[in-house]
C-alpha positions in Angstrom: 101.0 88.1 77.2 103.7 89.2 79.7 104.2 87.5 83.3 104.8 90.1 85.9 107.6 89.1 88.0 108.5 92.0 89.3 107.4 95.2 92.3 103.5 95.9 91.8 105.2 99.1 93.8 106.8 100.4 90.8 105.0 102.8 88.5 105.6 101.1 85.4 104.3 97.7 86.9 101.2 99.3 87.8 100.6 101.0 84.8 101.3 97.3 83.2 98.6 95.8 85.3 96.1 99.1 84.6 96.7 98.1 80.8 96.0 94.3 80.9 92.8 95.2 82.8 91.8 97.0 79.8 92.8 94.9 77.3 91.4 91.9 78.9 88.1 93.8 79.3 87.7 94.9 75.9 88.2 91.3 74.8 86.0 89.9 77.0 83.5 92.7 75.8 84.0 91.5 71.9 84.0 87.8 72.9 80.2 88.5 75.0 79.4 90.4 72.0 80.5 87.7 69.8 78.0 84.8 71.5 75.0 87.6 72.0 75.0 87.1 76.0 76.7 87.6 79.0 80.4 85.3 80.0 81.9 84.4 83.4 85.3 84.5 83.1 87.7 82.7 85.2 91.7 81.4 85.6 93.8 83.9 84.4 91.2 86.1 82.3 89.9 86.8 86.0 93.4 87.7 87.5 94.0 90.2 84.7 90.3 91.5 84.9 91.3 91.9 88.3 94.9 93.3 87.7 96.7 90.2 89.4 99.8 89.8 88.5 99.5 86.4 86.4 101.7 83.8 87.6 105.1 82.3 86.0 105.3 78.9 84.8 101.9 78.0 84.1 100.9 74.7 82.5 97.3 76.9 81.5 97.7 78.7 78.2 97.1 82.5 79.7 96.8 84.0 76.2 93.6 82.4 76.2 90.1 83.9 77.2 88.9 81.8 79.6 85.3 81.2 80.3 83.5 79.8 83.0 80.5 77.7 83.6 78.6 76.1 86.7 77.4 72.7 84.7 78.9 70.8 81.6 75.9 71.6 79.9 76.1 75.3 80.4 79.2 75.8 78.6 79.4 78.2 75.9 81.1 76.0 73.0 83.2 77.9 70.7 85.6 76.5 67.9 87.4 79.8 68.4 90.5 79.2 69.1 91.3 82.3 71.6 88.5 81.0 73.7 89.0 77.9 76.2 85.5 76.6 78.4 86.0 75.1 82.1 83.8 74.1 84.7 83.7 75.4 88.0 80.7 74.5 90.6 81.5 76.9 93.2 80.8 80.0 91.0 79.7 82.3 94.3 80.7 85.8 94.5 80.7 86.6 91.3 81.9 90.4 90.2 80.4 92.3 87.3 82.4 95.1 85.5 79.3 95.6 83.2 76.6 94.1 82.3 78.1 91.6 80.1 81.2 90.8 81.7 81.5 88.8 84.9 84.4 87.3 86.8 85.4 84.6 89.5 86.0 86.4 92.4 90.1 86.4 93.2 89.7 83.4 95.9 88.1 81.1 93.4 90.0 81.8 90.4 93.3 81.2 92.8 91.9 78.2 93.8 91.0 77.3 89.7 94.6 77.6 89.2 95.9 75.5 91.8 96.0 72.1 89.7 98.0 74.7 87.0 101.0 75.7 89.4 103.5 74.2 91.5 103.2 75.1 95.2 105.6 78.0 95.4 104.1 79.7 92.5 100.6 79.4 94.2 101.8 80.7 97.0 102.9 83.9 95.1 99.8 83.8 93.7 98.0 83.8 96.7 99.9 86.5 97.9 99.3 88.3 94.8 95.4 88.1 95.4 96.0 89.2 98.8 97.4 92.6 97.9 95.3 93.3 95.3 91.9 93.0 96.9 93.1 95.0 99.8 93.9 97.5 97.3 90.9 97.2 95.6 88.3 99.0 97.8 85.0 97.1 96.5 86.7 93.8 96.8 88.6 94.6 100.8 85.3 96.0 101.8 87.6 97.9 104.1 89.1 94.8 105.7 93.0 94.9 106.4 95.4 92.5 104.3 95.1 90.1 107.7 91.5 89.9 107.8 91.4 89.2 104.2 94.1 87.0 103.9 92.2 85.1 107.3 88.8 85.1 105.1 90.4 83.5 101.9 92.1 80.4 104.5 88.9 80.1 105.5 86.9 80.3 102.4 88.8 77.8 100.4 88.7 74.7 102.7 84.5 75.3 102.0 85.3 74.3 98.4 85.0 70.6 98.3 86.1 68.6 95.0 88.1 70.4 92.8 91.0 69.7 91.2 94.2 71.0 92.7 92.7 70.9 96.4 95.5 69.1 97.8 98.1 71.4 96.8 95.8 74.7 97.4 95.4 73.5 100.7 99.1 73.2 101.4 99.4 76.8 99.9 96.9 78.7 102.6 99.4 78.3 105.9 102.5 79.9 103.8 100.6 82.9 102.2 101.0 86.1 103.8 99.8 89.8 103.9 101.1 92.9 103.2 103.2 91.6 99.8 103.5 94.3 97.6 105.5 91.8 95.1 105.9 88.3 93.6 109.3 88.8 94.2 109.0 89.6 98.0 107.3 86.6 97.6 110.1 84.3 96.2 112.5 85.9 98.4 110.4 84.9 101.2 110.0 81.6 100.3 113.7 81.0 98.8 114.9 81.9 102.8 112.6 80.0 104.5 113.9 76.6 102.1 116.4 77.4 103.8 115.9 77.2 107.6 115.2 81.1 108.1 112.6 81.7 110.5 109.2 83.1 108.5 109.7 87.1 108.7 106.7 89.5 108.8 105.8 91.2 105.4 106.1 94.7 104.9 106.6 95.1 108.7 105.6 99.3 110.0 108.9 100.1 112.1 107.3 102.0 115.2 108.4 105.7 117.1 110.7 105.8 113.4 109.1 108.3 110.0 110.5 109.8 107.0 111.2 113.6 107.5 107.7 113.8 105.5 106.3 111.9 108.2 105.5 108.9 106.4 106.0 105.7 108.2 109.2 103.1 107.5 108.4 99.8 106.5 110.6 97.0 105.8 110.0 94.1 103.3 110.4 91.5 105.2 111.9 92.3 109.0 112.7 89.9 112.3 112.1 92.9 114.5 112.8 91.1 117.6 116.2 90.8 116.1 116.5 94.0 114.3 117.0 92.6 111.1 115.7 93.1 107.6 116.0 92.0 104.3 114.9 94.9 101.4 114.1 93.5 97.7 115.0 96.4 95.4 113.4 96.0 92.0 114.8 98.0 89.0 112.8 100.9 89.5 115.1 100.9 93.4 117.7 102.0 91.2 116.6 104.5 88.2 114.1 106.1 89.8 116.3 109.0 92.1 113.9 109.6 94.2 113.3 106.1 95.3 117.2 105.9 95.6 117.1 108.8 97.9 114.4 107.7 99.9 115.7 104.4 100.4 118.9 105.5 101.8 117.2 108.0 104.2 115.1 105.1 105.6 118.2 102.5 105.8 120.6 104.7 106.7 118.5 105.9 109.8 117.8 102.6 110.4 121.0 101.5 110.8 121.9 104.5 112.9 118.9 102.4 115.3 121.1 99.5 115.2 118.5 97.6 112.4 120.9 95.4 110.3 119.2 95.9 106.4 120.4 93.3 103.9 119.4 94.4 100.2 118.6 91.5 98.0 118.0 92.2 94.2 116.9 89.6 91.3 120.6 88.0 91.4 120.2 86.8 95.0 117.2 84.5 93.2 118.8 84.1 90.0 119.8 79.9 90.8 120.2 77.5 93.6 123.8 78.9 94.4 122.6 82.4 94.5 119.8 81.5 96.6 121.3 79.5 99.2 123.9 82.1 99.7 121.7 84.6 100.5 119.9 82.7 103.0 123.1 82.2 104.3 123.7 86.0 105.0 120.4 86.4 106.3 120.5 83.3 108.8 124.1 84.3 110.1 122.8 87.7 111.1 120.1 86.3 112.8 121.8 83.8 114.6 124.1 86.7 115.9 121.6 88.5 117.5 120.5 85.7 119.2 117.6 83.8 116.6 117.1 80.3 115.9 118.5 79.5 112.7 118.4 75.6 111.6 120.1 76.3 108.3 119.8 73.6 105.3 122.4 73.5 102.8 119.9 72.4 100.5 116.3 73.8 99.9 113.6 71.7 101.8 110.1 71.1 100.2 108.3 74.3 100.9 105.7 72.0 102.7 108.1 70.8 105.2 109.3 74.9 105.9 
């Protein structure tokens, strides 16, 4: 099974996402089938049932169906291999897509992951979850990103002994809203290892629109300082008409004085890479006047 590491913006990542849903439905549907009831699934399965991007670097084998259970004793035991039981005593808000298939809801299996991942890659994560239930109108219940992303900080800490609390509770404070990427995500979190200032996400430039009249958003932006940082995914560059509008919207920008750095996959690709980058950034920001304690080398993203 893939790992999505790229822009949930981009047609062909979508469309990626819209086919794991299906795929993980249908064998959910012949696994229910299989044991003549209904499952709960959770970890991964859920993410996918609920077009997640799954995370990289996973101890968890996400090939796996996984199923869930409130008790030990309510486990379904299989010897099938493609099948893996877990159990998880805070089963509320469950989400049916049919009679026979249920899932965790998104903040629970996040949080079922959290022993799984390492902290940055629950952070993505959580960002990941973020964006898709505001996306996903029966799941935002048509709550913003902020509200949403407010609900699942407060949710969690509710969830008393599980395994990986400690390191999902570190997560909440560094997940934020509006991330239309895992890879807005590690840019985010590669700069602030670095002593950059935490931007806002996929920040709405005001009195500024695209001749269509659509408004400008930047990745991640320090508006009091005029400066942004645009990820461009693949799709940034062989798609012409995302070329051309990204031009129009930093070249008008930059007519208003905005300073917009473009970052790609290479600015993450190692340590060198990123800490150069963060370099650039900070040094723009400290010329227009921001507080920039730069680190040479990345700090634990607890101490950011």
């Amino acid at each position: 099974m893939d790992t999505i590491i790229d822009d949930t913006n981009a047609p062909g990542m979508r469309e990626t996402l819209a086919r794991r849903r299906q795929d993980t439905l249908r064998r959910c549907r012949a696994e229910t089938e299989r044991c003549g009831k209904p499952l709960l699934f959770g970890m991964t399965t859920a993410l996918s049932l609920h077009a997640i991007p799954l995370p990289d670097q996973c101890t968890l084998d996400i090939t796996k169906l996984h199923t869930v259970a409130t008790t030990g004793n309510g486990r379904t035991r299989t010897r099938a291999a493609h099948v893996q039981a877990h159990v998880w005593r805070h089963a509320s808000g469950i989400i049916r897509f049919d009679e026979q298939v249920h899932a965790l809801h998104p903040y629970h299996a996040w949080a079922q992951l959290a022993p799984y991942l390492s902290l940055e890659a629950l952070v993505i994560l959580g960002d990941a979850v973020v964006c898709a239930m505001h996306r996903t109108p029966t799941l935002a219940r048509k709550r913003d990103a902020a509200t949403i992303l407010a609900g699942f900080c407060a949710h969690i800490p509710k969830l008393a002994r599980f395994k990986g609390r400690t390191n999902a509770l570190r997560a909440l404070p560094l997940i934020m809203p509006n991330v239309d990427s895992p890879m807005e995500s590690k840019q985010r979190l590669a700069l602030m290892a670095h002593g950059v200032p935490m931007p806002t996400t996929n920040y709405v430039v005001p009195d500024v629109k695209f001749a269509s009249g659509a408004s400008m958003t930047l990745d991640l932006a320090w508006p009091e300082h005029q400066v942004a940082v645009e990820y461009d995914g693949d799709h940034h560059r062989t798609d012409k008409q995302q070329w051309r509008r990204d031009q129009e919207k930093r070249n008008l920008l930059r007519s208003r004085s905005w300073i917009i750095l473009e970052a790609t996959a290479g600015n993450l690709a190692n340590d060198e890479a990123r800490a150069s980058f963060a370099f650039q950034v900070g040094r723009e920001l400290a010329k227009r006047g921001a507080s920039v304690p730069f680190s040479l080398m990345p700090r634990p993203l607890e101490e950011t």
